[in-house]
Each structure stands twice: as C-alpha cells, then as structure tokens.
KETIGU-544117 format. One record per residue (C-alpha): x, y, z negated; residue in one letter. Coordinates in steps of 0.2 Angstrom, whole numbers, padded with zeros to 4 digits, always signed. Layout:
BEGIN
XYZa ...
END
This chain:
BEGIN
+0125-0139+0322x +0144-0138+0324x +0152-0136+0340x +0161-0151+0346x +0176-0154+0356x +0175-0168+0367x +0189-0177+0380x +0187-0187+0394x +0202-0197+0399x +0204-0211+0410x +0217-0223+0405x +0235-0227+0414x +0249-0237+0411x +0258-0226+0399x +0243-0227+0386x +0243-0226+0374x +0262-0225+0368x +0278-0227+0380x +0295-0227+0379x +0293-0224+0362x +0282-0207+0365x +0265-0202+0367x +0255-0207+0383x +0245-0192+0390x +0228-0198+0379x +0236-0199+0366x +0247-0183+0369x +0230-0173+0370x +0221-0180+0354x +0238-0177+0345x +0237-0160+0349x +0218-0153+0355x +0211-0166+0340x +0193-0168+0351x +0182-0176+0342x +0174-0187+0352x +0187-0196+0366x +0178-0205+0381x +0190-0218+0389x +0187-0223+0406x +0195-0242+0408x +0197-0252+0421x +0199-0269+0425x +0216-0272+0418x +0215-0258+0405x +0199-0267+0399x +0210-0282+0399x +0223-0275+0389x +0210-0265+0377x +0202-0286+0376x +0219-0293+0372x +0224-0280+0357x +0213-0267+0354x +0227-0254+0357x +0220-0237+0364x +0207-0237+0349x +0219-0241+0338x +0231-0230+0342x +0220-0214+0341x +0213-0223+0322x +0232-0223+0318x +0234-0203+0324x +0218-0197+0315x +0222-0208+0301x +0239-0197+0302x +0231-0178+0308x +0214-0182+0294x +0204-0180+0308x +0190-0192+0316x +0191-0199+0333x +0174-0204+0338x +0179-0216+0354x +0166-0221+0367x +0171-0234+0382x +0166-0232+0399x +0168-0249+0406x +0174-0251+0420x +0180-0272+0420x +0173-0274+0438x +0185-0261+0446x +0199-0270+0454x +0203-0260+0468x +0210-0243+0457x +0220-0237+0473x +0203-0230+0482x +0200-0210+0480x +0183-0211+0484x +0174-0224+0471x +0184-0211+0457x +0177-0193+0464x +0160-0201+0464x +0158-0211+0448x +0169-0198+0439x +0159-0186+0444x +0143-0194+0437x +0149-0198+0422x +0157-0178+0419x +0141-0174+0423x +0132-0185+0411x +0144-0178+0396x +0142-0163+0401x +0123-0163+0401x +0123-0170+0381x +0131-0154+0377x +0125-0141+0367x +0131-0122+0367x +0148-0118+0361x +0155-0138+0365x +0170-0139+0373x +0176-0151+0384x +0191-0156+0390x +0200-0167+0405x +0215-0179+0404x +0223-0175+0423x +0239-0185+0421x +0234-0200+0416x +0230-0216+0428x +0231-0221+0445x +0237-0208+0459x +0217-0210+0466x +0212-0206+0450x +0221-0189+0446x +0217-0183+0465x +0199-0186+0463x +0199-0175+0446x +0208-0162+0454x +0198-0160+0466x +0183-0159+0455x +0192-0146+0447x +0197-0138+0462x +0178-0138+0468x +0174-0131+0451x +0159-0142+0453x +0158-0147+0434x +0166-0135+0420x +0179-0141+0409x +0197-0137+0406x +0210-0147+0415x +0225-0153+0403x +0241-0159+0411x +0254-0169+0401x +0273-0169+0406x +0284-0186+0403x +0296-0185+0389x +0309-0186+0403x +0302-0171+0414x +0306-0184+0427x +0298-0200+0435x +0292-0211+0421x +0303-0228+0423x +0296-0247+0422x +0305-0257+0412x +0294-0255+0398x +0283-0271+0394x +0266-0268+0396x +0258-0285+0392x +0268-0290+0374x +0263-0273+0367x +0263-0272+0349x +0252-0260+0340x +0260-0257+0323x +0277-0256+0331x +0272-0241+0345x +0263-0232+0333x +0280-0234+0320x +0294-0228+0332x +0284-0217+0341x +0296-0199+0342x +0279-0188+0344x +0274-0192+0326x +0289-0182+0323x +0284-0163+0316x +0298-0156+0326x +0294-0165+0342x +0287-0154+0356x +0268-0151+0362x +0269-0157+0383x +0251-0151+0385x +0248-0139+0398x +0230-0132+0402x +0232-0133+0422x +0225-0119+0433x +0216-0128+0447x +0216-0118+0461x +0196-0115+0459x +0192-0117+0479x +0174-0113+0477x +0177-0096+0469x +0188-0092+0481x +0176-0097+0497x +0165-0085+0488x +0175-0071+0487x +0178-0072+0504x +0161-0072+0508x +0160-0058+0498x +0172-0047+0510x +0166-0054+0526x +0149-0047+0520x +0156-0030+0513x +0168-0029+0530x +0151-0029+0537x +0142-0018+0528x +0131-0031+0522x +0129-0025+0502x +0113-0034+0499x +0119-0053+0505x +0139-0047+0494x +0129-0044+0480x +0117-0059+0479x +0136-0069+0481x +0144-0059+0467x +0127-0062+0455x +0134-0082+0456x +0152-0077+0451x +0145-0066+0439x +0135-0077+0429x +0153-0089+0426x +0163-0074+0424x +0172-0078+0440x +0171-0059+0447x +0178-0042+0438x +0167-0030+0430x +0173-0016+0444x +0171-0025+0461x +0154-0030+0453x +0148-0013+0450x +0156-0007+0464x +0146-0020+0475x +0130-0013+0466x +0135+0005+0470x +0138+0001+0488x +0120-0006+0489x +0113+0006+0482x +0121+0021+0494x +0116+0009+0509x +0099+0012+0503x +0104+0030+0499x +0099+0027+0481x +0109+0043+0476x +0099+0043+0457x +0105+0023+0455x +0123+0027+0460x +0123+0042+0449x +0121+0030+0434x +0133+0015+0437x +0148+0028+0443x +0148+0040+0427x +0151+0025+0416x +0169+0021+0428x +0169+0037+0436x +0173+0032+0453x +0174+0042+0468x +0165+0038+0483x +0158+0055+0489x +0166+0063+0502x +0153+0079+0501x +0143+0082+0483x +0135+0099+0486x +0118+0095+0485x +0106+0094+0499x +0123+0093+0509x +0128+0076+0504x +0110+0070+0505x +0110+0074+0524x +0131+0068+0525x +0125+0053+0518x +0112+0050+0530x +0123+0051+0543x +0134+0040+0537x +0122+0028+0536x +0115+0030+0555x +0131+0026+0558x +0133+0011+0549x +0116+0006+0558x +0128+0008+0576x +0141-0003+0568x +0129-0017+0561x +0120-0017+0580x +0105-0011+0571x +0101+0000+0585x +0081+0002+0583x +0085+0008+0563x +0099+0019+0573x +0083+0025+0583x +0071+0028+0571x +0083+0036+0559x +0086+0050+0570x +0070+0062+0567x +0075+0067+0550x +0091+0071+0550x +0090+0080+0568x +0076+0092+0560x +0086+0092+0544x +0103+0097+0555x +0093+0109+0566x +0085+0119+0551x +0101+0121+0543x +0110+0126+0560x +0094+0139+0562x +0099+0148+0546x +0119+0147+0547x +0120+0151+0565x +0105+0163+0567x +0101+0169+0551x +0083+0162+0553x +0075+0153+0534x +0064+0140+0542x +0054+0143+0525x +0047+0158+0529x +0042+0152+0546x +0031+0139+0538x +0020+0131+0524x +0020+0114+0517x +0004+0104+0515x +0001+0091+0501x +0009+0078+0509x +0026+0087+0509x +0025+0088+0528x +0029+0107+0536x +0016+0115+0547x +0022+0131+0557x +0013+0147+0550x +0010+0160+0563x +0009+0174+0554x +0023+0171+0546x +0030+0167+0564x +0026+0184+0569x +0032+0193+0553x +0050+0185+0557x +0048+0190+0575x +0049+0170+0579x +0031+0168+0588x +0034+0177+0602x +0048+0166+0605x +0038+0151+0606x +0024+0157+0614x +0034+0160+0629x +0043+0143+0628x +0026+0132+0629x +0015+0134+0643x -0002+0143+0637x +0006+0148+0622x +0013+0140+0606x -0001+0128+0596x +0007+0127+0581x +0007+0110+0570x +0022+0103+0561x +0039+0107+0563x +0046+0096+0573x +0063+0097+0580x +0060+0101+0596x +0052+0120+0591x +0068+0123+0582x +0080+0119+0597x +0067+0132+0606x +0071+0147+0593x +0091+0141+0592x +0091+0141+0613x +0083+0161+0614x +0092+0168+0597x +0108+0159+0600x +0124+0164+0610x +0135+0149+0608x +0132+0140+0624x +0141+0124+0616x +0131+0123+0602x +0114+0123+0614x +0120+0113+0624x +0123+0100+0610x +0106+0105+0602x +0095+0099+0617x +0106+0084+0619x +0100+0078+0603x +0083+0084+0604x +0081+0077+0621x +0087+0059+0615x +0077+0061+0601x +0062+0063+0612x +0067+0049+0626x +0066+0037+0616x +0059+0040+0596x +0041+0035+0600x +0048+0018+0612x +0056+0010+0598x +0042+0016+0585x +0028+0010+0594x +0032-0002+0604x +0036-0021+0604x +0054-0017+0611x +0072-0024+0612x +0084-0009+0607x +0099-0015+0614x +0117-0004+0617x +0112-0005+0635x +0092-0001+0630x +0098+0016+0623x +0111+0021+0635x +0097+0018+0652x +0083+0027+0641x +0094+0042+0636x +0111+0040+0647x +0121+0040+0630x +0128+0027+0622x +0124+0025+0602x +0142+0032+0599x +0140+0046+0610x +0124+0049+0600x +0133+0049+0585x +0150+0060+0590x +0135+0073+0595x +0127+0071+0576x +0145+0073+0570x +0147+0090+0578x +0129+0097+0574x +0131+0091+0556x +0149+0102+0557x +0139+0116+0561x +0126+0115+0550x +0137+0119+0536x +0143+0103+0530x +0163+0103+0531x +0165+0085+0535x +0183+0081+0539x +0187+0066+0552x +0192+0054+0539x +0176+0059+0529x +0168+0047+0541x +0177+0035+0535x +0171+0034+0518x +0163+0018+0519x +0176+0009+0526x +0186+0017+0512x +0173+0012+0499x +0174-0006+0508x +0193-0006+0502x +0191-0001+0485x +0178-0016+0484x +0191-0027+0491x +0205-0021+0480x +0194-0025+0465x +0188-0043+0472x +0208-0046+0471x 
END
C-alpha cells in the first residue's frame, strides 16, 4: 500500500482564497498536495461551506490545476458557536489528531495547518505541538502582506469561480509561504532535564530508562545515549560492557587503565559515589574488598612481601593463609606474636596484613593510616552486614569517629601508596564523565 500524506486543517476566515491569494489551507494543499485534507468547520464556516460549497471547491479547482486528488473529509462542527474558548479546541483537537493518526499506517505522513482559525484554535495546536503529545509536522503559512491581514474583504458574497480566477498564487512565479514550524518540543526537553538531574546525581540506571523514551523517537543523540549506557555500566563496574560500547567512539573516561590498577581505582571511585548518593550502608559494606586489595598491594610495594606466596586459594577463589609458606617467607613468626596463643590461620583478611605491614614497616604515616582503615573496617563491617540498621552520616561517624569523607580521604591516600598514581582531579572523573554526558544531551 502506498504511503499517504494527509492534512488536518481547521478552517478560518481567510479560506479558502483572500485578498486574491491563497488562504493557509489552500496555501498547504497547493504546495505539500496531501492527499487526503480533513476540514475542521465550525458553526459559521459550516454555514459558509452550506451556502456555496467553497473550501471543497476550491481544493477541486487546485487538483484539477496541480493533477492531483484531494480526498476531503468534514469534521462537523455546526454546533460550535463559541470559537473564542482554548479549551473545547485542545480537547476535541486532540481527539480527533488522535483518531487520524491511529488509521495510519507506516510511512504516512501527516501534516498540521497552525495558521489557520481562531486565536483559540492556533494556541491549542501549538500547545499540542509543544507537548509533543501527538506526532505530526506543524506548517505555518505567512500573509501575502507579511503583515496583519485587513478586513474589508467580503466574506458572505463570496464567489467561487471568481476567487479561484484572480487568485495571484496560481501564478508559477508566485512564492511558496509554507514554513514547517519548530515547536518548542516541551516534553523532550522536561526529559532531558530529567536526564541531568539524574546523571548530576549519579543515578545512571533512572537517566538511561529516560533516554530509552527519547531514544525510541529519535529525540536523544546517538553519543549522550551511549555515553549514558557506559556510565551505567562503570557504576556497576562492568568494565567488559564498557570496553565494547567505547571502542566504537573511542571515548575516554579512564583516568587509570593499567589493569588490576584501574579495577581497584574504579572501585574507589565508586565507594565514593556511594558517600555522595548518601548510600552509606553500600559505602560500608563495600570497604572489605578494596582495603584487602589496597593492603596487599601496599605489602608488596612498601615491603617487598608477594601475599601469593603467603597463601593458597581454595575453590571458591577465597585465599587461606598457608603456614609453611608463612614460615618459608619468614611471615609466621610475625603473626604468631601478634595474636594471643599464636596465629590460627584461615582466610586472608585485612586485618593480618596490617599486622605484617605494622612489624616490617618504617613509615609511621603509612601505619598509622593502615590501622585507621582496618580499625573502621572492623568497627562497623559486620553491623551494617548483619544487622537490621540505619547507616546514617552520624551512625558511621559514633561507631568509628570518622566521618564517611574522612574514610574516604584515608582510602585516597592508601590507594596512592599502593601504586596507583591517582592525581587529585582523577577523583573527579565521574564528575567529568557527568559533563561529557551533558555536553552531548545539548
């Protein structure tokens, strides 16, 4: 089946033909030929359409003249009087966009006369188009004068053949007054704006379930969409995900990319995105991992201790200290004399490294630091684990006597000294990433 365009016009006082030129409906089918026009009349243009027939007549004149078929189809209207009230317009036209629209098939296009009719009338079409509820494109039509149309032109002796004969559009030189408008497209734009409040709030999942509806009209670019699927996925630490959407634009979010140092850089980063989202129990429970990870890599840089050949690893991936081993690197003796009736044994916690770090160490800063951490760590992991708690900013800082921030300006300096040069504006990089996403929403 062919794709049909289609117009949707409501009729005004300078239809169809006016001071010798076209009135905006005709204007359109002159120029956008539709091939099937809906007239919305009211009381007195059904009147005038009763009295002389002269809208239909004057689109069988032009596609007599163009070649071209105008199927025409009323929308009655004879009971509306009152054609000064907004509101009875935004409704019914509404409904009856709606209805067209709903007949359509793929590849139709329809089209909406915005200059023609009452003041009420062309307000409540664009709003519609404003809203974006319904999809269409909006045409505007200038007056041959580019100026207030005047009103000495009568409308009740109008004579059919005559209009159509002097009519100065019919000329071939004359000018096309058609503009498709661009409706400030209100809805997209409360979007997008939900978009950055969400991305300003580190929020990824909610911007990306917004961007999806933009997406589906092609209301959002392809960057700021891939860009909002990236940050997701690195909120998540989906490193493998992000690895795929950025090599086809090559962006460059990654402040560290050696290895297993931008794994643990990007787990920091997202501990403290947990402090700035108020997600303090995440904050929490999110510390073990990356205070074992920091202290391992602290051990081997700072005291030349492998944690691998301290220990073995069982099937579930989880490291269980090995005492021979302990004893071949000269570490067992260390920890037997840390723990009262000698060391146990069992897995690695972080707690055991800070032990070897405290005795094999000289760098009094850096102990200090290290027990800080493991000390929070142990104050309050197994609290907001195991038990029904509220971990507010005031929880935290009357369990460990450090505030979430101070927690975090520790983890700063231990990942420093782990290895990983992270510079102060590295920390930033979400923020940054947050910008980029924003640049591309423009």
């Amino acid at each position: 089946m062919m794709s049909k365009k289609i117009l949707f016009s409501p009729v005004g006082g300078t239809d169809p033909i006016k001071y010798l030129r076209d009135g905006s409906m005709l204007h359109i089918c002159r120029h956008y030929r539709p091939d099937v026009v809906y007239l919305y009349l009211s009381h007195e243009m059904m009147e005038y359409h009763r009295k002389d027939n002269r809208y239909v007549d004057a689109l069988e004149r032009l596609g007599e003249y163009l070649a071209h078929h105008f199927e025409v189809i009323l929308i009655d209207r004879d009971e509306l009087i009152d054609v000064q009230k907004y509101d009875i317009f935004y409704k019914d036209f509404r409904e009856e966009i709606r209805k067209i629209e709903n007949m359509m098939t793929e590849g139709d296009e329809l089209l909406v006369n915005m200059a023609s009719g009452t003041p009420a009338m062309k307000s409540a079409l664009l709003v519609i188009a404003t809203l974006a509820e319904l999809r269409f494109k909006p045409i505007q039509v200038s007056t041959p004068q580019k100026k207030m149309n005047a009103e000495h032109d009568d409308r009740e002796d109008y004579d059919c053949v005559l209009n159509w004969e002097l009519n100065e559009d019919n000329a071939k030189e004359a000018p096309n007054r058609c503009t498709e408008a661009e409706c400030f497209n209100l809805i997209k734009m409360l979007k997008i704006e939900a978009i950055k409040k969400h991305v300003t709030a580190y929020d990824y999942t909610a911007a990306l379930t917004v961007a999806e509806e933009l997406r589906q009209d092609k209301d959002i670019s392809e960057d700021a969409y891939c860009m909002l699927q990236i940050a997701d996925a690195r909120a998540k630490l989906n490193l493998r995900k992000i690895s795929a959407l950025a090599n086809k634009k090559h962006y460059d979010i990654y402040p560290v990319r050696e290895g297993d140092k931008q794994k643990i850089f990007e787990y920091a980063l997202v501990l403290q995105m947990k402090i700035a989202k108020q997600e303090y129990c995440d904050f929490i429970r999110g510390l073990t991992p990356l205070v074992v990870d920091l202290l391992e890599n602290i051990l081997k840089r700072e005291c030349g201790i492998n944690l691998l050949d301290c220990c073995i690893e069982n099937r579930e991936g989880v490291r269980i200290w090995e005492n021979q081993k302990l004893a071949r690197v000269g570490i067992l003796q260390v920890l037997n004399k840390a723990y009262a009736g000698g060391f146990k044994g069992g897995p690695v916690y972080s707690a055991h490294i800070a032990k070897i770090i405290e005795d094999k160490s000289d760098d009094i800063v850096l102990k200090q630091k290290v027990n800080e951490i493991v000390d929070v760590e142990r104050k309050v992991r197994n609290p907001a684990a195991h038990t029904i708690v509220s971990v507010t900013e005031e929880w935290v800082k009357r369990e460990t006597g450090k505030t979430p921030r101070e927690i975090m300006e520790n983890l700063k300096y231990l990942v420093v000294r782990s290895g990983i040069n992270a510079k102060d504006s590295d920390w930033k990089s979400y923020d940054d990433m947050n910008d980029m996403i924003k640049k591309y929403l423009r």
